[in-house]
MARPA-622421 format. One line per field, with one value per residue (C-alpha): residue in three letters; x, y, z. Coordinates in nm, 3 decimals, always signed. Example, Ala and Ser with C-alpha at 12.3 -4.5 7.8 and 13.67 -1.06 7.14 Angstrom:
<rs>
r: [ala / ser]
u: [+1.230 / +1.367]
v: [-0.450 / -0.106]
w: [+0.780 / +0.714]
</rs>
This chain:
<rs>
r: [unk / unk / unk / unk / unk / unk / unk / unk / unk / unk / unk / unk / unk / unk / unk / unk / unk / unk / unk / unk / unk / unk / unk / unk / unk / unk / unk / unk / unk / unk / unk / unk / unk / unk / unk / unk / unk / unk / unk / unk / unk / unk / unk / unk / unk / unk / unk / unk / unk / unk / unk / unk / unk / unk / unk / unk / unk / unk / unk / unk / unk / unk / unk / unk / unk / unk / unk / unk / unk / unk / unk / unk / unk / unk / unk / unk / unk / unk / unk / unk / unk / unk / unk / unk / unk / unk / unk / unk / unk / unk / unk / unk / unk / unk / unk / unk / unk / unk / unk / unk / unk / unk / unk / unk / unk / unk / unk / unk / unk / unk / unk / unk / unk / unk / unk / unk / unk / unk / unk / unk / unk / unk / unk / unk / unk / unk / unk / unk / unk / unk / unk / unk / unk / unk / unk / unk / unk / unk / unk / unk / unk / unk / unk / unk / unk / unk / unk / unk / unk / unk / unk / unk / unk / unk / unk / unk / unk / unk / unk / unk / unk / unk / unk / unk / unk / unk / unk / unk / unk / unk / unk / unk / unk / unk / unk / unk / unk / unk / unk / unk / unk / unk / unk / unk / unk / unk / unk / unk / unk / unk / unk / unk / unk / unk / unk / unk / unk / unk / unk / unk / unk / unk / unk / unk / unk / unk / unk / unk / unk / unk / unk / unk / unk / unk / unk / unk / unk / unk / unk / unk / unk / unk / unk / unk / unk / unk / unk / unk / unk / unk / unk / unk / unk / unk / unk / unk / unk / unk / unk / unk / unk / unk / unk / unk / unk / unk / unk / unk / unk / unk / unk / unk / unk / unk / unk / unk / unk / unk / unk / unk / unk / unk / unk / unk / unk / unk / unk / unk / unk / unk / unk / unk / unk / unk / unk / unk / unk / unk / unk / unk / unk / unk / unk / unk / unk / unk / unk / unk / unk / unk / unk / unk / unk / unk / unk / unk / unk / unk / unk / unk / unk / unk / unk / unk / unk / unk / unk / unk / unk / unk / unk / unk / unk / unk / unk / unk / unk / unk / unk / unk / unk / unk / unk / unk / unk / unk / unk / unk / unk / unk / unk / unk / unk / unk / unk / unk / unk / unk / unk / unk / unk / unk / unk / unk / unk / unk / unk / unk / unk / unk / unk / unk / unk / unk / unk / unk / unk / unk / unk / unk / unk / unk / unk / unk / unk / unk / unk / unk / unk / unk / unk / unk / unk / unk / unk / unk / unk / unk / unk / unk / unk / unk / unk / unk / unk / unk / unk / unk / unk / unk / unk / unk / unk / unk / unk / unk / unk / unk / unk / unk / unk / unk / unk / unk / unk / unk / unk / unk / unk / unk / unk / unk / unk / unk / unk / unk / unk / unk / unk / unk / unk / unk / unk / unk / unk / unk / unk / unk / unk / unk / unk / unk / unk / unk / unk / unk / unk / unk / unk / unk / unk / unk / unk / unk / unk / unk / unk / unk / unk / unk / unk / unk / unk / unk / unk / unk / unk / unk / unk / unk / unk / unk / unk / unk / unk / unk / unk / unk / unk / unk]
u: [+10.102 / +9.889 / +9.880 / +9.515 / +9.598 / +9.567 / +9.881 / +10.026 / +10.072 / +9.876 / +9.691 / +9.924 / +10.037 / +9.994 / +10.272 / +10.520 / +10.421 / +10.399 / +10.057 / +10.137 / +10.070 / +9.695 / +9.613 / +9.891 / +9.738 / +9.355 / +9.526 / +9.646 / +9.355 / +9.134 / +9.430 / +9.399 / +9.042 / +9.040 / +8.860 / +8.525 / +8.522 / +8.810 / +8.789 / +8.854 / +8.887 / +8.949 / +9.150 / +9.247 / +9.443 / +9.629 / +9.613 / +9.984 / +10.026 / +9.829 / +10.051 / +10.370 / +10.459 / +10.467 / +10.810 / +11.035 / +11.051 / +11.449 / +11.640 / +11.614 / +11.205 / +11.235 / +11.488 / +11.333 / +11.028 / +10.982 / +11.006 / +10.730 / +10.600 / +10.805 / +10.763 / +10.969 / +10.938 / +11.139 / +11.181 / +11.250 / +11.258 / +10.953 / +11.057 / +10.761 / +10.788 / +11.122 / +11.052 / +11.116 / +10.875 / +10.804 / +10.823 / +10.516 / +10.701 / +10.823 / +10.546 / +10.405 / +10.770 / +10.802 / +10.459 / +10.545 / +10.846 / +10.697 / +10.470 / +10.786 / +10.937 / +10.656 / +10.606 / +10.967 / +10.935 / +10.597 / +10.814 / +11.149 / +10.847 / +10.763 / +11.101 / +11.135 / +10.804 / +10.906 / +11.256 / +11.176 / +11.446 / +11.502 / +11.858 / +12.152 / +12.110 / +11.734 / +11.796 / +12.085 / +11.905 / +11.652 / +11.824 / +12.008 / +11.630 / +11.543 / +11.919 / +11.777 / +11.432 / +11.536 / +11.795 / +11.557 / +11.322 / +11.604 / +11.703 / +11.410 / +11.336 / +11.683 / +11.507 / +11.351 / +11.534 / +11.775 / +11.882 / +11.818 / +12.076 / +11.996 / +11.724 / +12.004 / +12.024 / +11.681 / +11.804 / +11.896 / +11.637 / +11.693 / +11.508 / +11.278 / +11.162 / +10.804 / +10.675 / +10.318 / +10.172 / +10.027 / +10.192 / +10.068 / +9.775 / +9.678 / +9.391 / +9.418 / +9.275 / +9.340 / +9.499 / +9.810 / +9.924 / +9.832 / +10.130 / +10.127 / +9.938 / +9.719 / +9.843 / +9.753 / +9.887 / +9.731 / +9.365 / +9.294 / +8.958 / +8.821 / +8.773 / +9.145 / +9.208 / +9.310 / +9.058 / +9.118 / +9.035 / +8.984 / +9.070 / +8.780 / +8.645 / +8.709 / +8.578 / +8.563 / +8.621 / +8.429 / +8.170 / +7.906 / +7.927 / +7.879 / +7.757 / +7.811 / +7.581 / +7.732 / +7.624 / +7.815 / +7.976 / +7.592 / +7.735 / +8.039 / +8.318 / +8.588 / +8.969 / +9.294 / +9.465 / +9.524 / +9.519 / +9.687 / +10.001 / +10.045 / +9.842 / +9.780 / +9.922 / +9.698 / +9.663 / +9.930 / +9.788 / +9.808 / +9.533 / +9.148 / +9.038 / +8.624 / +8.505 / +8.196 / +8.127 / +8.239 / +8.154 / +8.442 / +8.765 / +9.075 / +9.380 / +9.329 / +9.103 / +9.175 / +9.017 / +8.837 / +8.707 / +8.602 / +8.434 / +8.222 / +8.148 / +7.824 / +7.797 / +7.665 / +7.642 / +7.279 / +7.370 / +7.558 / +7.960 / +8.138 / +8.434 / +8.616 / +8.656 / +8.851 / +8.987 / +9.116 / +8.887 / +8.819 / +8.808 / +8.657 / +8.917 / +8.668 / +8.870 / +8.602 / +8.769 / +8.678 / +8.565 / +8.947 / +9.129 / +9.262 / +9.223 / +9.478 / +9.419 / +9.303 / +9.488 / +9.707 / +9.868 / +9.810 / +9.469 / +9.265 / +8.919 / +8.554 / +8.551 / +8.324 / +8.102 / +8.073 / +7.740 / +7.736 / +7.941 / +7.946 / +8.127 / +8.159 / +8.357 / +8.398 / +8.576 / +8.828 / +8.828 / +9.017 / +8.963 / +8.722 / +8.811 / +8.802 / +8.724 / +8.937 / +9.026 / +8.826 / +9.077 / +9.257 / +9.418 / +9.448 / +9.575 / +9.580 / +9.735 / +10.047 / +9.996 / +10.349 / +10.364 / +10.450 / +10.782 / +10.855 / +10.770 / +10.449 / +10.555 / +10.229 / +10.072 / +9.725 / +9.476 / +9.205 / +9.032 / +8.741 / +8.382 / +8.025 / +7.929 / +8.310 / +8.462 / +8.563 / +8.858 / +9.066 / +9.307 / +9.609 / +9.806 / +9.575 / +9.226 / +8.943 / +8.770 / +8.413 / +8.191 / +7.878 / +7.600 / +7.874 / +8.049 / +8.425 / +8.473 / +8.747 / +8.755 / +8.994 / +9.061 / +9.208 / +9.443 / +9.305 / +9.582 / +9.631 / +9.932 / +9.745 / +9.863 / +9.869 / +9.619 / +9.894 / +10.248 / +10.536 / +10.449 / +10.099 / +10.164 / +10.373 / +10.100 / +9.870 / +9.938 / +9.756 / +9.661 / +9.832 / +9.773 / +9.559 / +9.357 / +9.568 / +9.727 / +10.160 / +10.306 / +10.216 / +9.894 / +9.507 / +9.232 / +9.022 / +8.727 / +8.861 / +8.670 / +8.660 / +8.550 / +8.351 / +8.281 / +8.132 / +8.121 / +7.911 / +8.184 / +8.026 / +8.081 / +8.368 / +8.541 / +8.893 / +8.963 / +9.203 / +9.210 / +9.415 / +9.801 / +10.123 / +10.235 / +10.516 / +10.349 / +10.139 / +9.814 / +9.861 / +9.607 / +9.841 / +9.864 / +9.517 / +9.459 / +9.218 / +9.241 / +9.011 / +9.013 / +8.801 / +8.542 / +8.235 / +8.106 / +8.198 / +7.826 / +7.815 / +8.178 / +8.112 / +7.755 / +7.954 / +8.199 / +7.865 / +7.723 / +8.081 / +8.182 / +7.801 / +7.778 / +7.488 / +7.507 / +7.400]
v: [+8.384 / +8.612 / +8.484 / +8.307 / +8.421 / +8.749 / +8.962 / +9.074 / +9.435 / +9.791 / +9.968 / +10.253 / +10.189 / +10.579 / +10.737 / +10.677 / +10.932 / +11.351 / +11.494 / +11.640 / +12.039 / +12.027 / +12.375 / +12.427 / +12.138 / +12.336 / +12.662 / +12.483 / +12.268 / +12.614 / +12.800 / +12.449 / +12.464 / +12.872 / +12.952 / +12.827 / +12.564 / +12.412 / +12.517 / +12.168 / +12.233 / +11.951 / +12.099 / +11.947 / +11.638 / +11.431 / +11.018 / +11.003 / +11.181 / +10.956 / +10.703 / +10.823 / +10.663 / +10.897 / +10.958 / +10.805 / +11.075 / +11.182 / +11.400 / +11.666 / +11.651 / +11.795 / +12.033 / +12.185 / +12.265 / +12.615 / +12.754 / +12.624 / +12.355 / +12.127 / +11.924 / +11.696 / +11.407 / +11.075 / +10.767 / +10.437 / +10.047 / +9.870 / +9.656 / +9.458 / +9.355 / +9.172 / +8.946 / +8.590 / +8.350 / +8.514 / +8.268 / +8.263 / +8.411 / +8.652 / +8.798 / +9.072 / +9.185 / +9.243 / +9.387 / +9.619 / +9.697 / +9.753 / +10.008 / +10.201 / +10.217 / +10.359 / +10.643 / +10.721 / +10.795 / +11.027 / +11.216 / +11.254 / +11.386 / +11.667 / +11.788 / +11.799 / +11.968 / +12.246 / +12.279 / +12.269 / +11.956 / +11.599 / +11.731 / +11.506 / +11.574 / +11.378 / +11.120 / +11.054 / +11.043 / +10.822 / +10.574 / +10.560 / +10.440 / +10.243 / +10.088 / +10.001 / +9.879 / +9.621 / +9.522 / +9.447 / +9.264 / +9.037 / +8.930 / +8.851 / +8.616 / +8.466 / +8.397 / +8.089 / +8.073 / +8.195 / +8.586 / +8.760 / +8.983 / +9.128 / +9.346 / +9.563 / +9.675 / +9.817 / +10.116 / +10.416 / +10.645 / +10.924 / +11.247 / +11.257 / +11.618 / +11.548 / +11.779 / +11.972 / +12.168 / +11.992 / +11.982 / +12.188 / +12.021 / +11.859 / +11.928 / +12.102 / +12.187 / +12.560 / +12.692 / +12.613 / +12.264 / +12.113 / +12.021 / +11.658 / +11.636 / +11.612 / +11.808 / +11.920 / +11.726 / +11.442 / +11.464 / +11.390 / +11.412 / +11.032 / +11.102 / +11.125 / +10.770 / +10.429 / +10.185 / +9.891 / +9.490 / +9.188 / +8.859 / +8.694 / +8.325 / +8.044 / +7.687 / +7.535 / +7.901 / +8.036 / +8.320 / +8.339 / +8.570 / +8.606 / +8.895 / +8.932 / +9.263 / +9.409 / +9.772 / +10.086 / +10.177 / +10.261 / +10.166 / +10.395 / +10.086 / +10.314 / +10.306 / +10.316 / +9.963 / +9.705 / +9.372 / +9.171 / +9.374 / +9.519 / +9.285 / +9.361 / +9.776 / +10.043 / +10.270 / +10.069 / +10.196 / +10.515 / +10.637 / +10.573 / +10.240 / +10.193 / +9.854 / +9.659 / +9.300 / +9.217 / +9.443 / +9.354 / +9.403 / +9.609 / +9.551 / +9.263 / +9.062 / +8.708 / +8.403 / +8.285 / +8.656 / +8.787 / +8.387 / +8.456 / +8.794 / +8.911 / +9.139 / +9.381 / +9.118 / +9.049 / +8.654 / +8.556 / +8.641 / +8.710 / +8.850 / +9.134 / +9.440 / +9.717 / +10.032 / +10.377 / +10.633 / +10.851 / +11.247 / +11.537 / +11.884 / +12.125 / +12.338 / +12.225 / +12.052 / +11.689 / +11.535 / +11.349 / +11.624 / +11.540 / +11.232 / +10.913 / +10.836 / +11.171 / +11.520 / +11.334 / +11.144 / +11.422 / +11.323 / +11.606 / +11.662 / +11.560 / +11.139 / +11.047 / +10.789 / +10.546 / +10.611 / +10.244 / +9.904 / +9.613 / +9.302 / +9.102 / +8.731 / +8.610 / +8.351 / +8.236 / +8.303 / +8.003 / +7.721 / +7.639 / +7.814 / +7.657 / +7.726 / +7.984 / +7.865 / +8.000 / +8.316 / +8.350 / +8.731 / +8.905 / +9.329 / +9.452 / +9.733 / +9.888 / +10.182 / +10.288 / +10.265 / +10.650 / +10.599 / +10.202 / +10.203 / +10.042 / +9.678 / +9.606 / +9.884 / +9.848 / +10.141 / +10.176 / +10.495 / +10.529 / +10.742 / +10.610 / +10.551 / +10.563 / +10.252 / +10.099 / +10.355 / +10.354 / +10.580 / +10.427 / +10.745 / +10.996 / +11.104 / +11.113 / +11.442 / +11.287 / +11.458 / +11.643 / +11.343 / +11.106 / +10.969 / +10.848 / +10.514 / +10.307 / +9.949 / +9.725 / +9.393 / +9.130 / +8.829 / +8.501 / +8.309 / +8.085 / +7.839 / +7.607 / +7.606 / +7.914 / +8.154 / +8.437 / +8.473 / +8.686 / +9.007 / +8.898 / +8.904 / +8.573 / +8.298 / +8.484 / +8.576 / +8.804 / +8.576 / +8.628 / +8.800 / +8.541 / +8.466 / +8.167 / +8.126 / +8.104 / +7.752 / +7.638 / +7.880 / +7.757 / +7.976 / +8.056 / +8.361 / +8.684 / +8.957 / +9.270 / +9.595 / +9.853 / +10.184 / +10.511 / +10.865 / +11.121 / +11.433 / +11.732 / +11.997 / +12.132 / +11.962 / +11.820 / +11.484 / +11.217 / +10.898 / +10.837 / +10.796 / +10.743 / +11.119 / +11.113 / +10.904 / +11.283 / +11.108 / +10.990 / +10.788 / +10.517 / +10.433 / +10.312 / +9.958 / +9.728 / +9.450 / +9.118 / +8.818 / +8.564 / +8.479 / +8.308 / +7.994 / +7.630 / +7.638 / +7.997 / +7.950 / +7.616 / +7.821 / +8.078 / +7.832 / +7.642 / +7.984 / +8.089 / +7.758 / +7.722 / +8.035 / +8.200 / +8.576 / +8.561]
w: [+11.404 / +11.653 / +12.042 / +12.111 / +12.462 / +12.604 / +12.603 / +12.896 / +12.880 / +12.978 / +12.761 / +12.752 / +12.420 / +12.301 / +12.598 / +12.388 / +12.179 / +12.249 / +12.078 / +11.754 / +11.724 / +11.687 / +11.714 / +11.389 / +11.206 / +11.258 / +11.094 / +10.824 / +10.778 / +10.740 / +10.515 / +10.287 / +10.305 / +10.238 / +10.541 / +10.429 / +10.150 / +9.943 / +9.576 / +9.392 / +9.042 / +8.833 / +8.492 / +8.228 / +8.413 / +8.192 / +8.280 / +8.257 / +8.562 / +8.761 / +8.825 / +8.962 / +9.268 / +9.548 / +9.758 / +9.438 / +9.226 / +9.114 / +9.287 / +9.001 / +9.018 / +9.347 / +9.347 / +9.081 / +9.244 / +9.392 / +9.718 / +9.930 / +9.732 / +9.871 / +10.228 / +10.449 / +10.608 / +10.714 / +10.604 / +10.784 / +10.691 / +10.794 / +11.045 / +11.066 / +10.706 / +10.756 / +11.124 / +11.077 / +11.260 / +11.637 / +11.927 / +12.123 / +12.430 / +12.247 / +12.068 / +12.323 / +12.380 / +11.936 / +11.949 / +12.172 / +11.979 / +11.675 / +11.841 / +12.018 / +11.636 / +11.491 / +11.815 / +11.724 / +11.368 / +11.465 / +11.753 / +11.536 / +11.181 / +11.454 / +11.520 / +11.136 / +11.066 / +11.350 / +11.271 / +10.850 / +10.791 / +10.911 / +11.011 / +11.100 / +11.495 / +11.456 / +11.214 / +11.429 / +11.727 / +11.571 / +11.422 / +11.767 / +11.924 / +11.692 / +11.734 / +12.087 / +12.017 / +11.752 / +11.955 / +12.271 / +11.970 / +11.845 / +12.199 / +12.252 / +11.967 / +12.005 / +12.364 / +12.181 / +11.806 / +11.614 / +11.660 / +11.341 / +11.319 / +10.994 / +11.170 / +11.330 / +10.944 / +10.931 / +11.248 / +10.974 / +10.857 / +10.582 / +10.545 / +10.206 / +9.972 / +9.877 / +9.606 / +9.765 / +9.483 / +9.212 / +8.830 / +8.552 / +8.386 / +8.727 / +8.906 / +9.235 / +9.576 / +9.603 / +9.914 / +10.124 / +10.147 / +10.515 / +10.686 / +10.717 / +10.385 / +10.209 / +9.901 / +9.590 / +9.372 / +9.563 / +9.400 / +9.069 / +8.810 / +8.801 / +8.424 / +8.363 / +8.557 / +8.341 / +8.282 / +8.468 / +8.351 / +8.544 / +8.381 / +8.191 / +8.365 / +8.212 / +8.240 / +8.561 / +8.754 / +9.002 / +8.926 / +9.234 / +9.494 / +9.876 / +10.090 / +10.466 / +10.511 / +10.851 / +10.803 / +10.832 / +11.182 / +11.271 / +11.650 / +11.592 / +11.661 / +11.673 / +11.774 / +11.712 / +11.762 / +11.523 / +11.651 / +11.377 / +11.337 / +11.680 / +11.920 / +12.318 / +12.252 / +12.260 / +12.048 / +11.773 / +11.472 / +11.570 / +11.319 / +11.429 / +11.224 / +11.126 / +11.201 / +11.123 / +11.148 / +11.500 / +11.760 / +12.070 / +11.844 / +12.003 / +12.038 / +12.298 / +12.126 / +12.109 / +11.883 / +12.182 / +12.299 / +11.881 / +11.862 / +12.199 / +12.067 / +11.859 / +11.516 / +11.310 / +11.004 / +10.958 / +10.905 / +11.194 / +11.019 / +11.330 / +11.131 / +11.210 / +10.885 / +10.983 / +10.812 / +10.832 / +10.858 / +10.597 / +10.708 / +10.587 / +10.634 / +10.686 / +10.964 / +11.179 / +11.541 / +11.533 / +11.878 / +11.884 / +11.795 / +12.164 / +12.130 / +12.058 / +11.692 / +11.610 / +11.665 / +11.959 / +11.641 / +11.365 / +11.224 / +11.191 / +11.030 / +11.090 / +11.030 / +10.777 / +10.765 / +10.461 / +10.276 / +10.240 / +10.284 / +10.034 / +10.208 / +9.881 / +9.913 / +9.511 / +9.328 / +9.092 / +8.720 / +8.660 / +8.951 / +9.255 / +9.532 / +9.946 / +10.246 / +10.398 / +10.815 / +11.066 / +11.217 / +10.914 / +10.918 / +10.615 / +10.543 / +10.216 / +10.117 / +10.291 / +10.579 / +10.517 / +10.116 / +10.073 / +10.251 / +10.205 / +9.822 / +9.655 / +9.665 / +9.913 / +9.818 / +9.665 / +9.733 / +9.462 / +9.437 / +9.220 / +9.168 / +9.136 / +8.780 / +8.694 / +8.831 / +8.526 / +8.632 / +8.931 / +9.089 / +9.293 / +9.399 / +9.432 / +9.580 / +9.320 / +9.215 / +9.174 / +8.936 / +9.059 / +9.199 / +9.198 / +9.592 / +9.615 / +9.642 / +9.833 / +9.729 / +9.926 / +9.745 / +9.951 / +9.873 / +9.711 / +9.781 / +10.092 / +10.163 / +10.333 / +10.628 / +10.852 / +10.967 / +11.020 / +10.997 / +11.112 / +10.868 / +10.824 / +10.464 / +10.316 / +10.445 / +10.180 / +9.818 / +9.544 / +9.208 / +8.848 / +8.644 / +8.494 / +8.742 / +8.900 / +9.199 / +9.241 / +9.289 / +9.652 / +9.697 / +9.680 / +9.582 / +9.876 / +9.824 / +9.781 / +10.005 / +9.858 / +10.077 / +9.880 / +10.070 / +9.943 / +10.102 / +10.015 / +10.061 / +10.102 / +9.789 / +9.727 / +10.047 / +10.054 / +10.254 / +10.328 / +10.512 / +10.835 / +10.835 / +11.026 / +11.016 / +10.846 / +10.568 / +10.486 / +10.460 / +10.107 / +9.919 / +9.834 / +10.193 / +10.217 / +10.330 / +10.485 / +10.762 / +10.788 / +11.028 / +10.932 / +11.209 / +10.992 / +11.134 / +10.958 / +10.831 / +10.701 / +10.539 / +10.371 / +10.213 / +10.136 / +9.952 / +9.775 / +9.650 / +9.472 / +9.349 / +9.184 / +9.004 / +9.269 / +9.434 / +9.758]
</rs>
């Protein structure tokens, strides 16, 4: 559950952490980008290389590769993803620590991007931090329940090889790999992707639609918090976020403050829709390159803005679906996916006129007249009973296969974020990361908190359950 009070704590969230080497990342960035435009060519890719999940590749895969095509980087247990139910006085203490953890991965990355290895003396010296961070957030949840002492477990981190150069038959981005990613083996030709299929509706399913039109950043709502996971911290996402919808979210937003609050939506849908941004690596200096989120935190590139944004809410092919609460928090996708595995991942990367066919693991090489799509497809699935909980993930659940919700779950309608960018010819680009995650596309994700109005929500609810689009 998030606090509906504000958090006591300064808005120095971003201390913690010791700017990244911009002015390297800006020479890399124009070596990727060969000094004036990146040459994408998209060869010959076969589909069966599209779906190899990132950072899990055997031993032998890596050591193979030659010298130089390989990176490194760190990887810890999420933390987050493993908290049992936070007491209320404890939350701005774990919120804090989650924050601290992720600052220490970013600092211990840079001493393995400047040193070449995650040697012993830093993983050592990291796992020793995070000994003490976890520690201060298990004392304090034992404040007011049980200690979970199985959190101590998550303190060890291990270095990770990462192949940079893409295999033969893939499509590439010519030029140097950027340290911190993106690389070239992480872009592939739309044309080579899977075709993907949704479940077919059945009787008594619901088919309408529902469309909260809240524009596209026009008001440039930008920063780099993220109230659901890391509540009352600046800066705790580390990575700049887009947002539409509700125009006062940060980091100490409350229900009350985002309910008082107005929008960008065109009917009233105070809800808040957040993202990473998506950046263009031109080797042009971006206005954060200084900035918290941006170059301070290792994003680099001109941010993009979406050529458009379809907020689409749709139904069930199987059963009715209800009302979802009002402040219900939802993330899809996993930030940290590259290093934790792709249990929550679930990026989809597509092209205009070829959706039918989506990417999860790489960036999509778009055809000539055709923009890159990100579509972010939410959970369906509520319990029933909480708007939140501890890793923002178990009070919400993704349907079957089939369509149908797991034992326990009720359908509720499924938002799904659809965002194109025109990227400029011949331009390579990647979305905003942790650092050590290399800006991979299977770290993409999206964030929602429900903020629509009884009324608006109960229309929305009529117009899906009775087969309408509006």
């Amino acid at each position: 559950m998030i606090p509906t009070t504000r958090p006591r704590t300064t808005r120095q969230g971003h201390k913690f952490r010791a700017p990244l080497k911009v002015r390297a990342l800006a020479a890399a960035a124009a070596l990727l980008l060969g000094g004036g435009g990146t040459a994408v060519i998209a060869a010959n890719a076969s589909a069966g290389s599209t779906h190899r999940q990132p950072g899990h590749a055997g031993a032998g895969a890596h050591d193979a590769a030659p010298a130089g095509a390989v990176a490194n980087t760190i990887a810890c247990p999420d933390v987050g993803d493993r908290l049992p139910p936070v007491p209320d006085a404890a939350r701005q203490r774990v919120s804090q620590g989650l924050a601290d953890l992720d600052a220490q991965v970013a600092r211990a990355y840079e001493r393995t991007t400047a040193s070449g290895s995650a040697g012993a003396g830093v993983l050592g010296e990291l796992e020793q931090q995070r000994s003490a961070t976890i520690g201060r957030m298990a004392d304090a949840i034992g404040e007011g329940s049980a200690r979970p002492s199985d959190l101590m477990g998550l303190s060890a981190c291990s270095a990770r090889t990462v192949r940079t150069q893409a295999a033969s038959g893939e499509p590439t981005v010519l030029g140097a790999p950027m340290p911190g990613g993106p690389a070239p083996g992480d872009f592939a030709d739309i044309r080579s992707a899977p075709v993907s299929r949704q479940p077919a509706a059945r009787g008594g399913g619901s088919t309408g639609t529902f469309v909260s039109r809240c524009g596209r950043n026009e008001n440039g709502h930008f920063n780099s918090d993220n109230v659901i996971v890391t509540p009352g911290v600046s800066n705790g996402a580390h990575h700049t976020h887009d947002y539409v919808g509700n125009v006062s979210t940060n980091a100490f937003s409350t229900d009350a403050s985002l309910a008082a609050a107005s929008t960008t939506c065109t009917n009233g849908d105070l809800s808040t829709h957040y993202w990473p941004v998506l950046r263009v690596l031109d080797g042009k200096a971006a206005p954060d390159a200084n900035a918290p989120g941006g170059g301070h935190d290792g994003n680099m590139g001109r941010i993009l803005r979406p050529s458009s944004v379809t907020l689409t809410f749709r139904g069930s092919p199987v059963t009715k679906v209800a009302a979802m609460p009002r402040f219900l928090r939802i993330i899809t996708g996993d930030a940290k996916a590259f290093t934790s595995g792709p249990r929550n991942a679930n990026a989809s990367w597509s092209c205009t006129g070829f959706e039918e066919r989506q990417l999860k693991d790489k960036y999509p090489l778009c055809p000539p007249g055709s923009n890159v799509v990100r579509t972010l497809a939410f959970q369906s699935c509520w319990d029933g009973r909480s708007t939140d909980s501890a890793n923002h993930r178990t009070h919400v659940a993704f349907a079957r296969q089939d369509g149908s919700c797991p034992r326990g779950f009720t359908a509720v309608p499924q938002l799904v974020q659809r965002l194109t960018y025109d990227v400029p010819a011949r331009t390579a680009f990647a979305v905003d990361s942790f650092p050590e995650q290399l800006h991979k596309p299977v770290t993409d994700h999206g964030d929602f908190i429900n903020v629509m109005p009884q009324a608006l929500m109960a229309k929305a609810v009529g117009c899906i359950n009775g087969g309408r689009r509006c």
